[in-house]
N, C-alpha and C positions, 0 to 999 in steps of 0.2 A: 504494500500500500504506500503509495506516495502522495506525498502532500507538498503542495506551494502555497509559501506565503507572499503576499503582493501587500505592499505598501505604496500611499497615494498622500503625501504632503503637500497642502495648499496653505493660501492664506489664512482660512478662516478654519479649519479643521487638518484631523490626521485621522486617514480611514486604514482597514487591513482586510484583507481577503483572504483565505485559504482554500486553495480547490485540491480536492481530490483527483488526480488526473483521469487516475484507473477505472474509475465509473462518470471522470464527464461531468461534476456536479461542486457544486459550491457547499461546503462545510460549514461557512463562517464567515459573515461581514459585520464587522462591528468598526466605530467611528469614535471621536472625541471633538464634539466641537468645544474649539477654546475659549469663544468668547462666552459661553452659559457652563461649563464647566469648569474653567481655570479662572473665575471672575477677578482672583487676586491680583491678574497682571492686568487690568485694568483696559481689557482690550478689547472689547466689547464685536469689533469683525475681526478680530485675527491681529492687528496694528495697532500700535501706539499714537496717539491723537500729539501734534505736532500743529505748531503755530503755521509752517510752511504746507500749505494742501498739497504739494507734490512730494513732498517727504514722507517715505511709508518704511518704519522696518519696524521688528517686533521684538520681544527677547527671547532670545535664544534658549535660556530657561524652560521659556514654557513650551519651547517645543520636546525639551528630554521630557519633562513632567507629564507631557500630552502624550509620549511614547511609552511610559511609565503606567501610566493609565491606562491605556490601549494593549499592553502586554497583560496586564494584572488582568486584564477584563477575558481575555485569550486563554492563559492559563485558568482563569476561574470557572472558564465551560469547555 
């Protein structure tokens, strides 16, 4: 039995997939969105709100925390 996991990092979320190849079918999608789950980094779409509107980055923090989460959630089922 073989399994793949797929990871999908965006702005505003970190999602995972794992498909079972051998029967063709999805095991597992589970997601983490940051800004209603990580609310401490205060980043309500994924970014840091910035006096400059074309200025976007986020901290990098919450994306290990987002993956931290996203695994614990993995191993939990």
């Amino acid at each position: 039995m073989a399994y793949f996991l797929g990871l999908d990092s965006s702005t505003q979320s970190l999602s995972a997939i794992i498909i079972d190849t051998a029967q063709g079918r999805v095991v597992l999608d589970e997601s983490v969105n940051f800004g209603s789950e990580l609310p401490s980094y205060a980043s309500p779409q994924g970014v840091l709100l910035h006096a400059d509107p074309r200025v976007r980055h986020s901290d990098p923090l919450m994306w290990v925390e987002g993956l931290e989460l996203l695994l614990s959630r993995i191993d939990a089922s």
